[in-house]
C-alpha positions as CSV (number, residue, x, y, z in Angstrom):
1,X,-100.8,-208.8,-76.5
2,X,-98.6,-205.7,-76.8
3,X,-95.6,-205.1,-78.7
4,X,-93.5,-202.9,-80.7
5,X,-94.9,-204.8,-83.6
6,X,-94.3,-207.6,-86.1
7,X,-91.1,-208.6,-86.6
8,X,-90.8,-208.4,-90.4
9,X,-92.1,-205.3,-90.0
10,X,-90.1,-204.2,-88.6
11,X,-87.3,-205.7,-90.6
12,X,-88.5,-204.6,-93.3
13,X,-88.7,-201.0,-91.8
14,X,-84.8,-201.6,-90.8
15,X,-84.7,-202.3,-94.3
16,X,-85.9,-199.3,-95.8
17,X,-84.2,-197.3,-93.2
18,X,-80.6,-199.1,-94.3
19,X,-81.5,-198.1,-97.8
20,X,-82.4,-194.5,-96.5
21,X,-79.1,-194.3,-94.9
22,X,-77.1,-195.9,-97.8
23,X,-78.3,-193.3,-100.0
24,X,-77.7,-190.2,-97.9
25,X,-74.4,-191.6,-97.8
26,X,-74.0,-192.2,-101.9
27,X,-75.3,-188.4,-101.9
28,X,-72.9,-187.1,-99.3
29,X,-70.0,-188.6,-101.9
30,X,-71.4,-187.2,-104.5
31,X,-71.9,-184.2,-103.1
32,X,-68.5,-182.4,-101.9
33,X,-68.6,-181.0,-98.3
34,X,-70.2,-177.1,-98.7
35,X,-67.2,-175.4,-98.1
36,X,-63.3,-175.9,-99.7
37,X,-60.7,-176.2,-97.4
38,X,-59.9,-172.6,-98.8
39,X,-63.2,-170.7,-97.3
40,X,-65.2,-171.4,-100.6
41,X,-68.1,-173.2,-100.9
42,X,-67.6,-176.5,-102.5
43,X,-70.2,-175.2,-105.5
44,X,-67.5,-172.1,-105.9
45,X,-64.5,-174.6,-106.1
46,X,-66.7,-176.6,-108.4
47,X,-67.4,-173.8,-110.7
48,X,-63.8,-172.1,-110.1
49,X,-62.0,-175.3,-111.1
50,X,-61.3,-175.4,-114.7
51,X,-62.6,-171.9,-115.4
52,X,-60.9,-170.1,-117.7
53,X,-58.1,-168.3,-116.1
54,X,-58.3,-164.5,-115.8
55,X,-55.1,-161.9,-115.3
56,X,-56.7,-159.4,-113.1
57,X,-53.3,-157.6,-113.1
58,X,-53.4,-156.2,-116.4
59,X,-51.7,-152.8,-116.7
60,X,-51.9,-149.9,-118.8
61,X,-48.4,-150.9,-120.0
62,X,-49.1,-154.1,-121.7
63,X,-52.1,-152.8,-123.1
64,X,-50.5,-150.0,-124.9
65,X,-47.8,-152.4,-125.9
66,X,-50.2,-154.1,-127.4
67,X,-52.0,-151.4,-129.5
68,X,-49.1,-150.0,-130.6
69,X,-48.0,-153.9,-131.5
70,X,-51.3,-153.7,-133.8
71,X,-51.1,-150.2,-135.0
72,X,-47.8,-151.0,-136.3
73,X,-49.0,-153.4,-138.7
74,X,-52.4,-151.3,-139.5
75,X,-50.8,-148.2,-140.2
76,X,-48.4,-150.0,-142.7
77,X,-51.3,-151.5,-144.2
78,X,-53.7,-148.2,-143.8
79,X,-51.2,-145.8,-145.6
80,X,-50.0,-148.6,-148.6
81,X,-53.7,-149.0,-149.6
82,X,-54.2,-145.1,-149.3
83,X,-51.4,-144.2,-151.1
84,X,-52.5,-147.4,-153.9
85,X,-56.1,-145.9,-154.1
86,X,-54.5,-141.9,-154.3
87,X,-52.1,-142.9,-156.6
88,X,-54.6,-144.5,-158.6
89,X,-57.3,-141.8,-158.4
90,X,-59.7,-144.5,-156.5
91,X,-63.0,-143.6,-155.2
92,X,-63.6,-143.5,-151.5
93,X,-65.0,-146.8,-151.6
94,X,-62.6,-149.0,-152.8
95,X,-59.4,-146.7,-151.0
96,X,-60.8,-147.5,-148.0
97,X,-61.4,-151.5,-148.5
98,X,-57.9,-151.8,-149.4
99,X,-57.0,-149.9,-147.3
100,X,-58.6,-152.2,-144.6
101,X,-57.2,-155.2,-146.0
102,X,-54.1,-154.1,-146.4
103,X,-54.4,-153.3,-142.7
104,X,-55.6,-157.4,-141.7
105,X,-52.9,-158.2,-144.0
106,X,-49.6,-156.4,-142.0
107,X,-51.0,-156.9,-139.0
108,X,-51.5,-160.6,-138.7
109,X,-48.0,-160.7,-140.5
110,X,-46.2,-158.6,-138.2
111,X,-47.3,-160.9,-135.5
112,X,-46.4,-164.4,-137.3
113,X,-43.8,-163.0,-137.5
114,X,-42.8,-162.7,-134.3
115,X,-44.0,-166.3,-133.8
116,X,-41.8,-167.9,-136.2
117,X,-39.2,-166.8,-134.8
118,X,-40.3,-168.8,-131.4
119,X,-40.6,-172.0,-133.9
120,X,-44.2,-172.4,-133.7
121,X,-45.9,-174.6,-136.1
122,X,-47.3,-172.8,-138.9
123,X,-50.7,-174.0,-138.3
124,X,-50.7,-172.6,-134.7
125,X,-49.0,-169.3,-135.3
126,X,-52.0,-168.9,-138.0
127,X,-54.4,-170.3,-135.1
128,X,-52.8,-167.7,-132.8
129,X,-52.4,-164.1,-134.7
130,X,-56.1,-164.9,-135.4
131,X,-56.7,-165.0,-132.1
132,X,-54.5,-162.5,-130.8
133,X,-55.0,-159.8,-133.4
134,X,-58.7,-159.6,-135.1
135,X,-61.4,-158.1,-132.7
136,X,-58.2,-155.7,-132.4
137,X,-57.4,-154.7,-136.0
138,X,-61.3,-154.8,-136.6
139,X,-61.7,-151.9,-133.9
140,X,-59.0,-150.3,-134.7
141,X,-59.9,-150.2,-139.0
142,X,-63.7,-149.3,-137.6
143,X,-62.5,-146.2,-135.8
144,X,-59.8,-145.2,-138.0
145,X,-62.1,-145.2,-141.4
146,X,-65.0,-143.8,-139.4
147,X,-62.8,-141.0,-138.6
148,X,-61.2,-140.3,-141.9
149,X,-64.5,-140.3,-143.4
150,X,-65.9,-137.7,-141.0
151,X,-62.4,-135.5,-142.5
152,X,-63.9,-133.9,-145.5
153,X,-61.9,-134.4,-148.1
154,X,-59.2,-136.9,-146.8
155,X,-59.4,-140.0,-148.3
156,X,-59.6,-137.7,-151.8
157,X,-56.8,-135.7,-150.7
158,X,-53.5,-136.1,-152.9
159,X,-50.4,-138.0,-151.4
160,X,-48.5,-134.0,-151.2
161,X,-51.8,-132.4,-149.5
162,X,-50.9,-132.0,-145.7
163,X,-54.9,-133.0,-145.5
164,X,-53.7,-136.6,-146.5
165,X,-51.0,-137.3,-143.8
166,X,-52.8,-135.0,-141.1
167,X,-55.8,-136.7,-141.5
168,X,-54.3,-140.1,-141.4
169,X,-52.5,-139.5,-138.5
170,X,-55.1,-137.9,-136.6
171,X,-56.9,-140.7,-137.4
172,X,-54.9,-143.7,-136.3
173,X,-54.2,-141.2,-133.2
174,X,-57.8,-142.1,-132.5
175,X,-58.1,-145.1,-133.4
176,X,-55.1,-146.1,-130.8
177,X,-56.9,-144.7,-127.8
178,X,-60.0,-146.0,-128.4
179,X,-58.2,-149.5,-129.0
180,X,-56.4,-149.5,-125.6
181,X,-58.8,-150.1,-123.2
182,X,-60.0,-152.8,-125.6
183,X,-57.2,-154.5,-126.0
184,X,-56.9,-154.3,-121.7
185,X,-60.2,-155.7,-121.4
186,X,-59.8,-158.4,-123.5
187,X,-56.0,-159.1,-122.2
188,X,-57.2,-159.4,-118.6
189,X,-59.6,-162.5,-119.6
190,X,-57.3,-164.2,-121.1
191,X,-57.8,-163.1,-124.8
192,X,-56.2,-161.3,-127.5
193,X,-52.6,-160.7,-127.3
194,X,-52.7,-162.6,-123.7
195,X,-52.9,-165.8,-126.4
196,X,-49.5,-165.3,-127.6
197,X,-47.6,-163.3,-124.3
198,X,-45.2,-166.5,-123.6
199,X,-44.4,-167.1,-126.7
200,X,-42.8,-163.4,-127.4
């Protein structure tokens, strides 16, 4: 006797063909459509959504505003702990360490500064010059020492020797193009000063 077989079997095969389709449809909901309604695929809108954002319209302009936000505070700080360690007939050494702090110190202040006076918590403007200001002040003090120390002579030089205020100023001169592009780089994704830009 012919037939298209046993009729359990074939329930059961009805079966395992309902579960089949059940779970293709579980994955299809799991699984977004491949492409977002915007032309991405739905693994790019995935990945996209959430991401950090990036400002991919940077300009020179607000970079240089912000170096010369940060130089601002590091020259302050540079030329107090130079003019401490001259004064004080300092080694190298210890000039240039307080020198550097000094630097930290100014420049985070200058920028709580301006922070306070948008009312911000003091925990968060702490949170936020950290943020905004460090990697920035760190290349900037790295490039300004390393050039004073290739200036023979200029961190011994006395607070009337041109040597002292040349090579200061040649240095920081340095140190504020070098800084730039840095401070662009790190403002188009989303970090350093672009941290703190609304609340200016």
């Amino acid at each position: 006797m012919t037939g298209t077989g046993d009729p359990d079997e074939a329930r059961i095969g009805d079966g395992k063909h309902t579960v089949r389709h059940g779970r293709g449809e579980a994955a299809a909901a799991a699984h977004p459509a491949d492409h977002a309604p915007d032309g991405r695929s739905g693994r790019e809108a995935h990945a996209g959504h959430g991401a950090p954002a990036t400002h991919n319209g940077v300009t020179w302009g607000m970079a240089v505003s912000a170096t010369l936000h940060c130089l601002a505070g590091c020259a302050v700080g540079e030329v107090l702990g130079m003019v401490i360690g001259s004064a004080l007939a300092w080694p190298t050494l210890p000039t240039a360490v307080l020198a550097i702090a000094l630097a930290f110190v100014f420049g985070y202040s200058f920028t709580m500064l301006s922070l306070r006076r948008a009312r911000l918590g003091g925990r968060r403007t702490v949170r936020l010059a950290l943020a905004a200001d460090t990697l920035s002040i760190a290349v900037m003090e790295l490039v300004d020492n390393g050039v004073l120390l290739l200036i023979p002579g200029a961190f011994d030089a006395h607070l009337t020797s041109p040597l002292f205020w040349g090579g200061l100023a040649f240095s920081l001169l340095v140190a504020f193009l070098v800084t730039t592009p840095v401070n662009k780089w790190l403002i188009g994704r989303g970090k350093g000063h672009a941290v703190i830009h609304g609340h200016h």
